[in-house]
PLY file of the C-alpha trace (Angstrom):
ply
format ascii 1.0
element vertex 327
property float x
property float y
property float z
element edge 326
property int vertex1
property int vertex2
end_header
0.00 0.00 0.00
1.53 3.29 -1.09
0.65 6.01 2.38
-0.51 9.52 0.96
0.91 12.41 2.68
-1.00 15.60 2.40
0.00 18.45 3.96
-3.28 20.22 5.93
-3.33 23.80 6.82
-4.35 23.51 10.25
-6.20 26.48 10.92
-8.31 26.47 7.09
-8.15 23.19 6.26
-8.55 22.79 2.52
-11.75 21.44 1.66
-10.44 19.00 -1.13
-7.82 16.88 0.73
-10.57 16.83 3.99
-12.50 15.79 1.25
-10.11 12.78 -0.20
-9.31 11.76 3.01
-12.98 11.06 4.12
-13.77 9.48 1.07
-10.95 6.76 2.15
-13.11 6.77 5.54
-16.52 6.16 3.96
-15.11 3.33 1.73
-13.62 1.47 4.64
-9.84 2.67 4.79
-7.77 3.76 6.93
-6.45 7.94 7.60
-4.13 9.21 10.31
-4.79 12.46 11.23
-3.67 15.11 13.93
-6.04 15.74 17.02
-4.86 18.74 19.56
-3.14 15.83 21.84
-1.89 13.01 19.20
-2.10 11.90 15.75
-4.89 9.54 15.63
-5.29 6.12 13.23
-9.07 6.71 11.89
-11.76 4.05 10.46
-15.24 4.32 10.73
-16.30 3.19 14.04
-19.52 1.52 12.73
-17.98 -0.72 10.30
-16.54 -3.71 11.89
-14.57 -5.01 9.22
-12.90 -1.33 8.97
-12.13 -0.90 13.27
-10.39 -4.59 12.51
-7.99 -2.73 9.49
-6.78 -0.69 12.71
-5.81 -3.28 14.98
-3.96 -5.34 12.32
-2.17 -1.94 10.84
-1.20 -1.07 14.89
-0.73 -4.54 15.88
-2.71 -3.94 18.68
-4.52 -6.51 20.83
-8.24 -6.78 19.53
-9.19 -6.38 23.30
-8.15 -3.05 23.89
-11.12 -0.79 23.26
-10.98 2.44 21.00
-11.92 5.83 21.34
-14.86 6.62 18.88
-14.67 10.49 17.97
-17.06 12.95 17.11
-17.78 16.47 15.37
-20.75 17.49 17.13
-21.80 16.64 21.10
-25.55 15.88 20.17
-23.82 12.98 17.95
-22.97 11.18 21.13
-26.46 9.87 22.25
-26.66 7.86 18.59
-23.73 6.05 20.58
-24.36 5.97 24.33
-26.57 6.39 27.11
-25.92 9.56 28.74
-26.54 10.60 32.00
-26.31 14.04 33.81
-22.75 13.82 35.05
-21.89 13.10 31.22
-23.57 16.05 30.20
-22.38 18.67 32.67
-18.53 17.31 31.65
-19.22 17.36 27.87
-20.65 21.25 28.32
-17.66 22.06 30.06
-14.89 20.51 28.35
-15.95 19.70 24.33
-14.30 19.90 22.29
-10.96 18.92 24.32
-8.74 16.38 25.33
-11.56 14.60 27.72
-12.63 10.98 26.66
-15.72 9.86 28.47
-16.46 5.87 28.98
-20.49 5.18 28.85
-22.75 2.66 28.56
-23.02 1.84 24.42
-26.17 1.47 22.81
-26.62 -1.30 20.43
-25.85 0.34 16.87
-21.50 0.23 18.46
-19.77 -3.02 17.37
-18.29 -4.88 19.77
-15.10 -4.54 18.39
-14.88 -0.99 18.80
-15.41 -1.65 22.27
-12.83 -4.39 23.24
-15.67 -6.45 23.51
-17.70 -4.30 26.79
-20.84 -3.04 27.03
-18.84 0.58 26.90
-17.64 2.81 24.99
-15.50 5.73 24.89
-16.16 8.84 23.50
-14.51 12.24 22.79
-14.71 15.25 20.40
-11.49 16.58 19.51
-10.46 20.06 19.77
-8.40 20.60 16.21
-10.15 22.22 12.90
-8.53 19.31 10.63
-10.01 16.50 13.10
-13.60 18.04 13.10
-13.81 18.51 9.40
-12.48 14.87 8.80
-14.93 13.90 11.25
-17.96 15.52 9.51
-17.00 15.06 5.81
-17.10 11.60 6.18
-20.28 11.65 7.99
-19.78 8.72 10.61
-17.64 8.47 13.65
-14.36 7.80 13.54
-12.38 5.19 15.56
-9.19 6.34 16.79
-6.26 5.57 18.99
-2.83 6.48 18.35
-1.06 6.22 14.68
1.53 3.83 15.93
2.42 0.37 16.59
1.60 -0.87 19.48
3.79 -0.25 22.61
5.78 2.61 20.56
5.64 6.22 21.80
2.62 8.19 20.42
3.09 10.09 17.68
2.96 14.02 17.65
3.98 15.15 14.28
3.16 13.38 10.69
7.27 12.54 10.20
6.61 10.26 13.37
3.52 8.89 12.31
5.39 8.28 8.92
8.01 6.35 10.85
5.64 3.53 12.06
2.61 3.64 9.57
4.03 4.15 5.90
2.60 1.77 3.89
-0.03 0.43 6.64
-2.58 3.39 6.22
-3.83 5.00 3.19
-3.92 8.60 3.80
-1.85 10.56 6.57
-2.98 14.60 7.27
0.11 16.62 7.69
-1.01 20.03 10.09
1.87 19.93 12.05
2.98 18.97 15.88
0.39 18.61 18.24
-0.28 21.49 20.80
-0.82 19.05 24.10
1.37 16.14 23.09
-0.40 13.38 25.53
-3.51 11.31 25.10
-6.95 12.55 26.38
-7.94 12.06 30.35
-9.99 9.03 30.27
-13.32 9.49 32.81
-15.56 6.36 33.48
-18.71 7.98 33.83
-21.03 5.92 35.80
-24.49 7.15 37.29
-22.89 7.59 41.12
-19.61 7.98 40.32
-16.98 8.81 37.99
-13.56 7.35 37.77
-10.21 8.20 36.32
-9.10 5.58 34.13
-5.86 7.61 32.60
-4.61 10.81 33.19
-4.05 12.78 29.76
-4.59 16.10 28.25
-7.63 17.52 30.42
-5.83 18.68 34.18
-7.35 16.25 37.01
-8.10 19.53 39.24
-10.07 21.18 36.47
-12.33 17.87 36.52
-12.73 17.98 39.93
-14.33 21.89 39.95
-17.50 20.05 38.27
-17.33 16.62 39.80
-15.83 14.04 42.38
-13.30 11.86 40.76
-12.14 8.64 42.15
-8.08 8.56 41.63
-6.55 5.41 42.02
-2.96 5.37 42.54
-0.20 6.06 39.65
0.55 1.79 40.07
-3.11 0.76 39.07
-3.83 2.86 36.24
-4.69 -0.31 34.39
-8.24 -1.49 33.31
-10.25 -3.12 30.89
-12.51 -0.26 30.36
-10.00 2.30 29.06
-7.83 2.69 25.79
-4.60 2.49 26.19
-3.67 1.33 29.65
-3.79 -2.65 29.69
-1.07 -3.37 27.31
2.97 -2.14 27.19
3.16 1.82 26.14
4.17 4.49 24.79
7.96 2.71 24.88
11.01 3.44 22.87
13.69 0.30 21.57
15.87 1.79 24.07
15.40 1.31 27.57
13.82 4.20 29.98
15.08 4.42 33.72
13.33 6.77 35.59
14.78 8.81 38.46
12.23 10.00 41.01
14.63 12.52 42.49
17.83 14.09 40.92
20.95 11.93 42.18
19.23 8.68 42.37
20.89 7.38 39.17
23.50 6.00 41.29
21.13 3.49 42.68
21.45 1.96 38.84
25.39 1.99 38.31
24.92 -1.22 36.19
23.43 0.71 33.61
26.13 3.93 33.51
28.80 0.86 33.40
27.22 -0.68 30.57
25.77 2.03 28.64
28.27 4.47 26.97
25.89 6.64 25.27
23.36 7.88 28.10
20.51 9.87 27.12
18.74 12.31 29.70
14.80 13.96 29.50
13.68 16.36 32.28
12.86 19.31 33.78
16.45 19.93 35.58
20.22 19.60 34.20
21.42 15.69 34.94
24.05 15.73 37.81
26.58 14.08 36.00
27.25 13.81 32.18
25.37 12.48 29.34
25.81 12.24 25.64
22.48 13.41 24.69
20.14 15.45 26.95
16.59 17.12 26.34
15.61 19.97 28.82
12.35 21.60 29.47
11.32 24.70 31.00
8.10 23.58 31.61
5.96 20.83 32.51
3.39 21.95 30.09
6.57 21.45 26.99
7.65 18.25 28.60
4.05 17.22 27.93
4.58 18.75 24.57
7.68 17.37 23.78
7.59 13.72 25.61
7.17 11.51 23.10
9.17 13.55 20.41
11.48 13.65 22.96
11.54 10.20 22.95
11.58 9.34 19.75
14.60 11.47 18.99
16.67 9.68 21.49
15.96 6.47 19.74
16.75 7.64 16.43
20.46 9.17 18.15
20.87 5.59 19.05
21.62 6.18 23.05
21.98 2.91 25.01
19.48 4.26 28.03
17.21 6.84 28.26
17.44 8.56 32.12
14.08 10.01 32.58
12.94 12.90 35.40
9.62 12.50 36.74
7.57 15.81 36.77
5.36 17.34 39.47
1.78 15.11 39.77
-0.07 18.65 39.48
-1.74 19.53 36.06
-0.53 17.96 32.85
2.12 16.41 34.82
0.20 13.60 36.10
-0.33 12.48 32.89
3.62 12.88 31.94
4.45 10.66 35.39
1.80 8.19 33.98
3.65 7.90 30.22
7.01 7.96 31.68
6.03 4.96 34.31
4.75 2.99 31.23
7.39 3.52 29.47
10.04 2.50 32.02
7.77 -0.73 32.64
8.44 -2.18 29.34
0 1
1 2
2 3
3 4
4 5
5 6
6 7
7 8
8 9
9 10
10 11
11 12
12 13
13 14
14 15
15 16
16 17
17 18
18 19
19 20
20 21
21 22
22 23
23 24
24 25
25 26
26 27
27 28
28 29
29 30
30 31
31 32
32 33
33 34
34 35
35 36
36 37
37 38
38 39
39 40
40 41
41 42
42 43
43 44
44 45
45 46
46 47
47 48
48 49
49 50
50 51
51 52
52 53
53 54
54 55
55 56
56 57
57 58
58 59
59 60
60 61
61 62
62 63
63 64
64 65
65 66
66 67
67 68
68 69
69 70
70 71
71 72
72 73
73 74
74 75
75 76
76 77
77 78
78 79
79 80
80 81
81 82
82 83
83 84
84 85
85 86
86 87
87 88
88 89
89 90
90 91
91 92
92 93
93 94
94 95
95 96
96 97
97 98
98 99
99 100
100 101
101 102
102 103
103 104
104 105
105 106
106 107
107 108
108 109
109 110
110 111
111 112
112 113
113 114
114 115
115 116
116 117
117 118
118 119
119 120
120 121
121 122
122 123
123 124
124 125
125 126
126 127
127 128
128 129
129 130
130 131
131 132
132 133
133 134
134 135
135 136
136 137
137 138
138 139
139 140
140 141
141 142
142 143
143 144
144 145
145 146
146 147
147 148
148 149
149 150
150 151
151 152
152 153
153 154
154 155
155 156
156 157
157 158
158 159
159 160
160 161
161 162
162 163
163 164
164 165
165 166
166 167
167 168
168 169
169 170
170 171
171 172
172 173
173 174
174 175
175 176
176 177
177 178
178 179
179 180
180 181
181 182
182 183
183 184
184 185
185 186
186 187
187 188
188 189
189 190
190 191
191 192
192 193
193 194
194 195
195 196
196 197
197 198
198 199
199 200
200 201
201 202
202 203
203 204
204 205
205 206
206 207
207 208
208 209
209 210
210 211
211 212
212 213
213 214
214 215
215 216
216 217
217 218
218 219
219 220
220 221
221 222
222 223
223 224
224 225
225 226
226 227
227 228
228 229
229 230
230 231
231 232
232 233
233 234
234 235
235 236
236 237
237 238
238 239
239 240
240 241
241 242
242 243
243 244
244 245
245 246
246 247
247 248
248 249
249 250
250 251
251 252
252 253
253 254
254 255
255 256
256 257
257 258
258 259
259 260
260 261
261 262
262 263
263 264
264 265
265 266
266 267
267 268
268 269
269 270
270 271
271 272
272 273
273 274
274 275
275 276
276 277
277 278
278 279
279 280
280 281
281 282
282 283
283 284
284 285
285 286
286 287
287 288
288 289
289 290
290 291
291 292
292 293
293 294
294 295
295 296
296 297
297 298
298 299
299 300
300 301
301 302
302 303
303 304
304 305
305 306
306 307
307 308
308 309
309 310
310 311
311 312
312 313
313 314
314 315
315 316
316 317
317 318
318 319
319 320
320 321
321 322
322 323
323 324
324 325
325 326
């Protein structure tokens, strides 16, 4: 399969190539497109055969349920049951990087769902995404346009790296302005649950509802994308270090490793090869993954990795970096 790169002027998307690309959508195929957190491997989420193209062009385990996107908020109840809690987040934080898990309604194929009675729902806050989204008149089923268990991709050259020749169409409009996945809320009618941190801030969440937060170690479960399975990990190895100075606890690794790599907020005590610094934890959301990726492609033997501050955005960057290291 010969991959289609068009370049997409983010802000006016030009009506043709929106056009081209959704007609690959209607017709079964496959398009990767940018959302304001990652690019996104699209199918239409109502055609079985269609959601199964994505799992065999990510590799991805046919139980791991995908998020079904939407243009419009009034398209969600064609998909779920909605309740008020649902409602109250959707008027507050649509379109945005908030993915809401609800009962499904009958019309959803179980594949898109992993196989639950559930499904998970977001509309994306990016011109090019909505106007895919609504030329090709369906939903689109999305997770990230990589294979599985590699970092997630925020610009087209990464999506490139891992999908040429697997996909059909890829929409060029750039990097990605939040650079992690969407916050994934179970919505049920009592309570609501965070099933990954991402893109939408925890505290902002909690100024319209109560969220249950389990701790960083159990964000795993069935009912969310992208948190059963190995993620968002690079060929080379990621070590973590909670606190600066605790590399020496892993001297193996500076003994055996003579290209060290180092991503954080703070300059490494002690010298590396290759280092990536930001002066932010709103960049190192950003940047994580490209950071990542550019590390591998330098060829380091280890990546040494800083943990950010839980508040904001960088709960989701402790979540990536702790799946990362796992692998």
């Amino acid at each position: 399969m010969k991959t289609r790169l068009l370049k997409v002027d983010k802000w006016n998307p030009q009506e043709s190539l929106l056009e081209e690309a959704a007609e690959v959508i209607r017709k079964g195929g496959l398009v990767a497109f940018p959302t304001e957190t990652v690019y996104g491997l699209g199918a239409n989420a109502l055609d079985e055969k269609a959601v199964l193209s994505i799992f065999r062009a990510k590799n991805r385990p046919a139980d791991n349920p995908l998020i079904v996107h939407v243009s419009r908020t009034e398209d969600v109840d064609q998909l779920a049951h909605l309740n008020h809690i649902a409602l109250r987040l959707m008027e507050r934080f649509w379109p945005g990087p908030l993915t809401l898990v609800l009962p499904a309604k009958g019309r959803v194929p179980k594949v898109t769902t992993g196989g639950l009675d559930t499904v998970a729902v977001r509309m994306p806050d990016h011109p090019v995404a909505l106007g895919l989204i609504e030329k090709s008149q369906v939903p689109i089923a999305a997770p990230s346009a990589n294979l599985s268990g590699r970092p997630s991709p925020t610009d087209a050259e990464s999506v490139m790296e891992d999908m040429e020749g697997r996909v059909e169409v890829v929409l060029d409009s750039g990097p990605t302005e939040v650079g992690v996945e969407s916050t994934v809320l179970y919505v049920k009618d009592k309570e609501t649950v965070l099933l990954r941190p991402g893109g939408c801030p925890l505290e902002a969440l909690e100024e319209i509802v109560p969220v249950l937060v389990p701790s960083e170690k159990d964000f795993s479960t069935k009912h969310s994308p992208g948190t059963r399975y190995r993620h968002y990990a690079p060929s080379v190895p990621v070590v973590i270090m909670d606190e600066l100075g605790t590399w020496r606890e892993h001297p193996a690794y500076l003994g055996s490793c003579s290209n060290v790599g180092f991503v954080g907020l703070h300059n490494p005590p002690f010298n590396v090869e290759r280092e990536i610094i930001f002066d932010s934890v709103l960049h190192y959301g950003r940047g994580l993954f490209a950071a990542l990726r550019a590390m591998e492609r330098w060829k380091v033997g280890v990546i040494l990795v800083e943990l950010p501050p839980e508040e904001g955005i960088g709960k989701a960057v402790r979540d990536r970096l702790i799946r990362a290291a796992s692998g």
